[in-house]
N, CA, C and O atoms as a GROMACS GRO file, in nm:
protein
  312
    1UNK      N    1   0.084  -0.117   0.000
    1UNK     CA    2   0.000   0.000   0.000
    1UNK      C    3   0.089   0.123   0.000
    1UNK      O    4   0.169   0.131   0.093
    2UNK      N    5   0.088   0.202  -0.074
    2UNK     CA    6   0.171   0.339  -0.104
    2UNK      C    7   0.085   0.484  -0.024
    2UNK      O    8  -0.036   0.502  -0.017
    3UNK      N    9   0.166   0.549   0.013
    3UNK     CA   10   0.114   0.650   0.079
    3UNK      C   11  -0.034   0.735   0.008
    3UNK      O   12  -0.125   0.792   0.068
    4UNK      N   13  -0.018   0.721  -0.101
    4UNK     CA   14  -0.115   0.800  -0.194
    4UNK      C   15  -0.298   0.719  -0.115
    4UNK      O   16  -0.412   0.764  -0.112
    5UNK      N   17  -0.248   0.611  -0.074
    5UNK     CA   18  -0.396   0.540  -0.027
    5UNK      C   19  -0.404   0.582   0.076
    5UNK      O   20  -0.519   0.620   0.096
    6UNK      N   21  -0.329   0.602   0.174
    6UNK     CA   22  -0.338   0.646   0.345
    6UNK      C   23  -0.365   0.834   0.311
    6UNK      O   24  -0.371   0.904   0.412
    7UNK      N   25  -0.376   0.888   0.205
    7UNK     CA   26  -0.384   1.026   0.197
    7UNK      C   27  -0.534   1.058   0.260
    7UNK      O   28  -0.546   1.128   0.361
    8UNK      N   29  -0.622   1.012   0.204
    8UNK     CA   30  -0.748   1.035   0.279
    8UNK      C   31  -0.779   1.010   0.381
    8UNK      O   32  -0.898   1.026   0.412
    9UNK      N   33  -0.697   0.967   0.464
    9UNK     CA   34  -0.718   0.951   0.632
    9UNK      C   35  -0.660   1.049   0.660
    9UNK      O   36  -0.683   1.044   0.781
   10UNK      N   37  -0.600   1.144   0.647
   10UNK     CA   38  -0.508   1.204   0.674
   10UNK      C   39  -0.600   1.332   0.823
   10UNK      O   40  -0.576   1.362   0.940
   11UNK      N   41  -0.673   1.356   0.750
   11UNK     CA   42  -0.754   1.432   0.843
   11UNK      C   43  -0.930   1.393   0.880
   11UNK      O   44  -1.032   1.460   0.897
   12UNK      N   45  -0.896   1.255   0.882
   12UNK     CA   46  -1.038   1.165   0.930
   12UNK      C   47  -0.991   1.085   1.002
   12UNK      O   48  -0.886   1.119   1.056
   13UNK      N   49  -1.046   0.950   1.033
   13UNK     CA   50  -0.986   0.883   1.134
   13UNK      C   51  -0.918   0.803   1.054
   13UNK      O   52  -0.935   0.756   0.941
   14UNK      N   53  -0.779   0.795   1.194
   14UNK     CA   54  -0.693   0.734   1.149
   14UNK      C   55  -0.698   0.607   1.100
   14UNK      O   56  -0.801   0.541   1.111
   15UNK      N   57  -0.605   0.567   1.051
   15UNK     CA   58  -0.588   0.383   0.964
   15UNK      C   59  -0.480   0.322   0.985
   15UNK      O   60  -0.368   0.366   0.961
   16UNK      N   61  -0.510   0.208   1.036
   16UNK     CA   62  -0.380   0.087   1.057
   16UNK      C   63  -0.400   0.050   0.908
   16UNK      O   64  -0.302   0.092   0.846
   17UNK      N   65  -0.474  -0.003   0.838
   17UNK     CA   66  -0.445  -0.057   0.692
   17UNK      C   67  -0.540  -0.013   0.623
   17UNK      O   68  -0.650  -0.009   0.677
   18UNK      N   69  -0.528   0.029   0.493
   18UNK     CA   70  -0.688   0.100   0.431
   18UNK      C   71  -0.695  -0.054   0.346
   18UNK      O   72  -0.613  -0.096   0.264
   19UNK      N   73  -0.859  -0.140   0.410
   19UNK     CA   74  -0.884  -0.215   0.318
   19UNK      C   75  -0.945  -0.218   0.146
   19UNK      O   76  -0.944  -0.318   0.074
   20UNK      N   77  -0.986  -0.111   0.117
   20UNK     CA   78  -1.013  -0.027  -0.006
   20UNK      C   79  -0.902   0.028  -0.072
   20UNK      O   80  -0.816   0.084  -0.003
   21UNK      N   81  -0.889   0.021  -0.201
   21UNK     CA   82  -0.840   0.145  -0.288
   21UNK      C   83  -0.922   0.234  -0.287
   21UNK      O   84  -1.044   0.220  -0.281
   22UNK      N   85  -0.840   0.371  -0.295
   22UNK     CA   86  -0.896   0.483  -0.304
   22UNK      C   87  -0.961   0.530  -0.480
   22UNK      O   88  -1.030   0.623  -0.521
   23UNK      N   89  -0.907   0.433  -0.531
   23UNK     CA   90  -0.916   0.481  -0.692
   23UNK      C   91  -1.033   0.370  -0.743
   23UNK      O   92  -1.114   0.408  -0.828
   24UNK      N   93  -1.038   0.287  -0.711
   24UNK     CA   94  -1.136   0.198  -0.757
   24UNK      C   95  -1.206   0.111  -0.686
   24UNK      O   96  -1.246   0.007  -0.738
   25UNK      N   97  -1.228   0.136  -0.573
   25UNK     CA   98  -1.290   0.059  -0.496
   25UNK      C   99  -1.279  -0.035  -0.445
   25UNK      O  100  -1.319  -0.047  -0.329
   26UNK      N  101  -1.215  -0.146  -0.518
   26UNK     CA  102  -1.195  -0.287  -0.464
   26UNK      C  103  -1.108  -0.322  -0.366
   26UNK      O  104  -1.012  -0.249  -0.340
   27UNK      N  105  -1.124  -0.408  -0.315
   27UNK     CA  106  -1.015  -0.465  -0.201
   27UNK      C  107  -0.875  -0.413  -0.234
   27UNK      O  108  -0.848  -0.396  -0.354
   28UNK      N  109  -0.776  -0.384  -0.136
   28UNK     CA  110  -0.629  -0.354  -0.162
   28UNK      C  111  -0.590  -0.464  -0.159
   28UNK      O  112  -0.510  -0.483  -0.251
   29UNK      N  113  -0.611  -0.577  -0.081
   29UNK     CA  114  -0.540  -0.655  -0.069
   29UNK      C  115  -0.531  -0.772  -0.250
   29UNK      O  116  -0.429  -0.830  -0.289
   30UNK      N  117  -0.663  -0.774  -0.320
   30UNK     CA  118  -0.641  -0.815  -0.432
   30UNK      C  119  -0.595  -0.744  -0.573
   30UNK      O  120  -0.627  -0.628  -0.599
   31UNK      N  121  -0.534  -0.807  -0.640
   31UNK     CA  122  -0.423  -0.693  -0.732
   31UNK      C  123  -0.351  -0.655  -0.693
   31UNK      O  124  -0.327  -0.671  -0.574
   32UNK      N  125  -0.254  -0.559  -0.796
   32UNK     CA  126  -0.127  -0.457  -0.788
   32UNK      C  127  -0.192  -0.360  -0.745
   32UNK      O  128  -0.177  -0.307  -0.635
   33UNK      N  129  -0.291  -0.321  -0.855
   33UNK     CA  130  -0.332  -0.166  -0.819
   33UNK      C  131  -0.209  -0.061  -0.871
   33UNK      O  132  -0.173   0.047  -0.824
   34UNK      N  133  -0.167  -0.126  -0.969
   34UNK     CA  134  -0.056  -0.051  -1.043
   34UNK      C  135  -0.111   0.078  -1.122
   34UNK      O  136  -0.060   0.189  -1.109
   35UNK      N  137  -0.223   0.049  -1.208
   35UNK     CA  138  -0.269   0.144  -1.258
   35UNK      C  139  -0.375   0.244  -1.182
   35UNK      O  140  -0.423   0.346  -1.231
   36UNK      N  141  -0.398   0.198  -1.061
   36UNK     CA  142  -0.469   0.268  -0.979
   36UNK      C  143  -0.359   0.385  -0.904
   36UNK      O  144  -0.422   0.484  -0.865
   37UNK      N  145  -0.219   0.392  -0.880
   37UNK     CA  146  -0.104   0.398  -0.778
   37UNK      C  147  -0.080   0.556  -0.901
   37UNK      O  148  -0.081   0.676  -0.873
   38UNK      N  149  -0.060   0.492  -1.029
   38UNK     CA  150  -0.006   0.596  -1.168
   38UNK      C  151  -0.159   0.707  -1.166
   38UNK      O  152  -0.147   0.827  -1.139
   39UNK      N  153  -0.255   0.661  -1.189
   39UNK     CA  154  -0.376   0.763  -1.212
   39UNK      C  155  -0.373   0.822  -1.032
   39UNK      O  156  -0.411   0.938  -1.013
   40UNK      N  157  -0.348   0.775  -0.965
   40UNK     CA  158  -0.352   0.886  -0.833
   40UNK      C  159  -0.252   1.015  -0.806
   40UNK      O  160  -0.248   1.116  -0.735
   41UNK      N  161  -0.175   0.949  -0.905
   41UNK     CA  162  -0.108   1.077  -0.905
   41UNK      C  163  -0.080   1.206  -0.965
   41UNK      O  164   0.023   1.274  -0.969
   42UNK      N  165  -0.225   1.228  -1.021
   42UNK     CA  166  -0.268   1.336  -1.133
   42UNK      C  167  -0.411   1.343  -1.063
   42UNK      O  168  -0.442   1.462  -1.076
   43UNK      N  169  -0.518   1.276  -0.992
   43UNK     CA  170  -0.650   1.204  -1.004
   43UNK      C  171  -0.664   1.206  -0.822
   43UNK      O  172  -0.596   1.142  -0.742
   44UNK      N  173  -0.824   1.345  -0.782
   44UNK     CA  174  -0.835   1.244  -0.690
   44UNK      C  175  -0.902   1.160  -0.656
   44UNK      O  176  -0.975   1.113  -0.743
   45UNK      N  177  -0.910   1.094  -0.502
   45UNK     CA  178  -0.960   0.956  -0.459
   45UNK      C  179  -1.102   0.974  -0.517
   45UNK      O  180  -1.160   1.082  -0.514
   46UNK      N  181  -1.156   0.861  -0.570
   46UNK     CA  182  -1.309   0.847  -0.547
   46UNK      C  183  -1.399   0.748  -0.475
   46UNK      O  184  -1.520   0.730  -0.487
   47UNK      N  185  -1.287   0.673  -0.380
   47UNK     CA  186  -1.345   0.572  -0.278
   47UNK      C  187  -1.329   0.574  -0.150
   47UNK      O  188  -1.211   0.588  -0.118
   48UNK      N  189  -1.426   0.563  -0.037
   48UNK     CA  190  -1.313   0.577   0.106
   48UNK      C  191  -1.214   0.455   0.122
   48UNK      O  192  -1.247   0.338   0.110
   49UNK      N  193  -1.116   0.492   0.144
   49UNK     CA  194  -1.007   0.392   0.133
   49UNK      C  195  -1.102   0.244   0.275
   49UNK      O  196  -1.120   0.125   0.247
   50UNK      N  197  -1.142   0.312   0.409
   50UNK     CA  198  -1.197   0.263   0.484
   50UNK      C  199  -1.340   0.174   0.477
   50UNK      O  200  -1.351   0.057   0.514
   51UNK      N  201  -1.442   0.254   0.422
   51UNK     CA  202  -1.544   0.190   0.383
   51UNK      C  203  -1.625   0.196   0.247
   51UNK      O  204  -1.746   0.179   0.237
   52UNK      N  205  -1.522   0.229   0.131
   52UNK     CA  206  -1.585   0.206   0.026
   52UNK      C  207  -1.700   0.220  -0.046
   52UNK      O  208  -1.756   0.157  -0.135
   53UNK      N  209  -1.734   0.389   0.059
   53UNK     CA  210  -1.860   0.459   0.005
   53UNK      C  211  -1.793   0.569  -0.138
   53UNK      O  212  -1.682   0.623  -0.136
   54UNK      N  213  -1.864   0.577  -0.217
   54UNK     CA  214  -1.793   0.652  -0.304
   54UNK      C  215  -1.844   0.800  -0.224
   54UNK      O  216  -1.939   0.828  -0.151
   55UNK      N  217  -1.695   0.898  -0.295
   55UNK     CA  218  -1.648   0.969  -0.211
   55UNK      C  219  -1.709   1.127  -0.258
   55UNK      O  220  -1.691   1.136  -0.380
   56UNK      N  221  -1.761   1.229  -0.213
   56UNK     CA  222  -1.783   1.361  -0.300
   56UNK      C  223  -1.696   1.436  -0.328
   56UNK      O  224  -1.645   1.494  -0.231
   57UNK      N  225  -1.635   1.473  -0.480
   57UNK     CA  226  -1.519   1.538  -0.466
   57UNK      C  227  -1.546   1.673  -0.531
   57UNK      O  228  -1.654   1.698  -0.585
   58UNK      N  229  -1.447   1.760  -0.523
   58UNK     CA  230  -1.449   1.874  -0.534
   58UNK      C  231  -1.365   1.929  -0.598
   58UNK      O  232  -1.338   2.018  -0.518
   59UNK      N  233  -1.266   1.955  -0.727
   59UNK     CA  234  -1.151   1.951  -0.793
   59UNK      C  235  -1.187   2.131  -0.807
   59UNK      O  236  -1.298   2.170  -0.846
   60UNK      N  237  -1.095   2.208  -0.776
   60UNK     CA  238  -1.055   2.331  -0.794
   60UNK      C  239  -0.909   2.347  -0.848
   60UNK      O  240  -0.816   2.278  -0.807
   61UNK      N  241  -0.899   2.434  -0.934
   61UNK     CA  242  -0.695   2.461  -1.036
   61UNK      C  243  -0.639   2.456  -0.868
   61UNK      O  244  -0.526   2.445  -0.914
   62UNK      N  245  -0.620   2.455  -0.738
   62UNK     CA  246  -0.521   2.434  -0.639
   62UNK      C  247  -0.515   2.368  -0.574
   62UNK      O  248  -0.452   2.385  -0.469
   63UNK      N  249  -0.599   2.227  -0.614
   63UNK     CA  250  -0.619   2.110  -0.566
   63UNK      C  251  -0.757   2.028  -0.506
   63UNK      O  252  -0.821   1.997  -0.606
   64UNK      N  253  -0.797   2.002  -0.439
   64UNK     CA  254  -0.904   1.913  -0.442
   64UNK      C  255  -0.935   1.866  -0.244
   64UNK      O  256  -0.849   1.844  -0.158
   65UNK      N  257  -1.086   1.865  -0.231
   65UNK     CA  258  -1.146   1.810  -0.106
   65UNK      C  259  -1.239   1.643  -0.161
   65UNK      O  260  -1.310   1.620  -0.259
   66UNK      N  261  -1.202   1.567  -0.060
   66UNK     CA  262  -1.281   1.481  -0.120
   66UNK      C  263  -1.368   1.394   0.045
   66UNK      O  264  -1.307   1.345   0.140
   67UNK      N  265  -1.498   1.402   0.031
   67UNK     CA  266  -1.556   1.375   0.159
   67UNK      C  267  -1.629   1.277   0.166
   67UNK      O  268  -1.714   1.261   0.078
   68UNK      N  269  -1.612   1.163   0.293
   68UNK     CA  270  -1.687   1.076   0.298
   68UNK      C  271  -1.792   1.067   0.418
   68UNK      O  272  -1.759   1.098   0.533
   69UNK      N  273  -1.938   1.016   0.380
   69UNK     CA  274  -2.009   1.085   0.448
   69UNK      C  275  -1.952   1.009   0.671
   69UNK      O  276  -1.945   1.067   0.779
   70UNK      N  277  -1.934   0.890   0.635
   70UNK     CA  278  -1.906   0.847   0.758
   70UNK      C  279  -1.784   0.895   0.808
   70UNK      O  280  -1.769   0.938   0.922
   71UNK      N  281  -1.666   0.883   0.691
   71UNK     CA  282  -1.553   0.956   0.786
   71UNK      C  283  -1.499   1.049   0.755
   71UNK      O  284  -1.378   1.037   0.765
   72UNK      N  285  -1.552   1.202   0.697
   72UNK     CA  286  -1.493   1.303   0.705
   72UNK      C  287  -1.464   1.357   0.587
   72UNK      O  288  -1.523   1.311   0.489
   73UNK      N  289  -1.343   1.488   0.564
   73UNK     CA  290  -1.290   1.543   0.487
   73UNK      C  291  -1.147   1.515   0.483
   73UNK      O  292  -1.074   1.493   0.580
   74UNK      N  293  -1.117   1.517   0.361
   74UNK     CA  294  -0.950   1.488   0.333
   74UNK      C  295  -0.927   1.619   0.190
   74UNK      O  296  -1.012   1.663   0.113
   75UNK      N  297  -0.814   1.643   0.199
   75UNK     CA  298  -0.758   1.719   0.116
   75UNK      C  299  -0.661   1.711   0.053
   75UNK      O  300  -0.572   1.640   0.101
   76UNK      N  301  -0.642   1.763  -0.046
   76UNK     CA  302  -0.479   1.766  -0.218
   76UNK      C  303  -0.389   1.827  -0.094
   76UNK      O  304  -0.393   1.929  -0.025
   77UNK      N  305  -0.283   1.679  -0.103
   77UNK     CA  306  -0.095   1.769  -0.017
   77UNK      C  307  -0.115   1.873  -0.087
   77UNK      O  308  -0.182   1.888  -0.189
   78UNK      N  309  -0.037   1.962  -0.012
   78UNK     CA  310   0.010   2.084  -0.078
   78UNK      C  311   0.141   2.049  -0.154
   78UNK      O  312   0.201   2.136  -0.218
   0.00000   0.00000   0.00000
C-alpha cells in the first residue's frame, strides 16, 4: 500500500491498513493496483479507502477536497 492510499485519512480517522483502494474501490489486498497507484497521481480519490462509500469530490486549479459521508474530509498535499 503506497502513501497515496493512506492520503485520505489524513484528516479523518486514522488507519492501521486501508482495506479499499482509493481509486477503484476494490479490495487492496487483491491486485497490484498498479494502474490505480499511476492515475492517483494526477486524479483524486473516489473511494473511502476505509469503507468504500464513493467519495464527494471537489476539484478546484489548487487542488481538491474529497468527503466521505461516515468519515470526514480529506484534502490535495500541498
Amino acid at each position: 500500500m503506497t502513501a497515496e492510499h493512506d492520503t485520505l485519512a489524513s484528516s479523518a480517522t486514522p488507519l492501521v491498513s486501508a482495506p479499499y483502494c482509493d481509486r477503484c474501490g476494490e479490495p487492496a489486498g487483491t491486485g497490484t493496483h498498479e494502474r490505480c497507484d499511476a492515475a492517483r497521481a494526477l486524479e483524486p480519490p473516489r473511494y473511502c479507502p476505509t469503507c468504500r462509500r464513493r467519495l464527494v469530490v471537489q476539484v478546484v486549479p489548487t487542488g481538491w477536497t474529497a468527503r466521505c459521508a461516515e468519515h470526514g474530509v480529506s484534502t490535495s498535499p500541498n
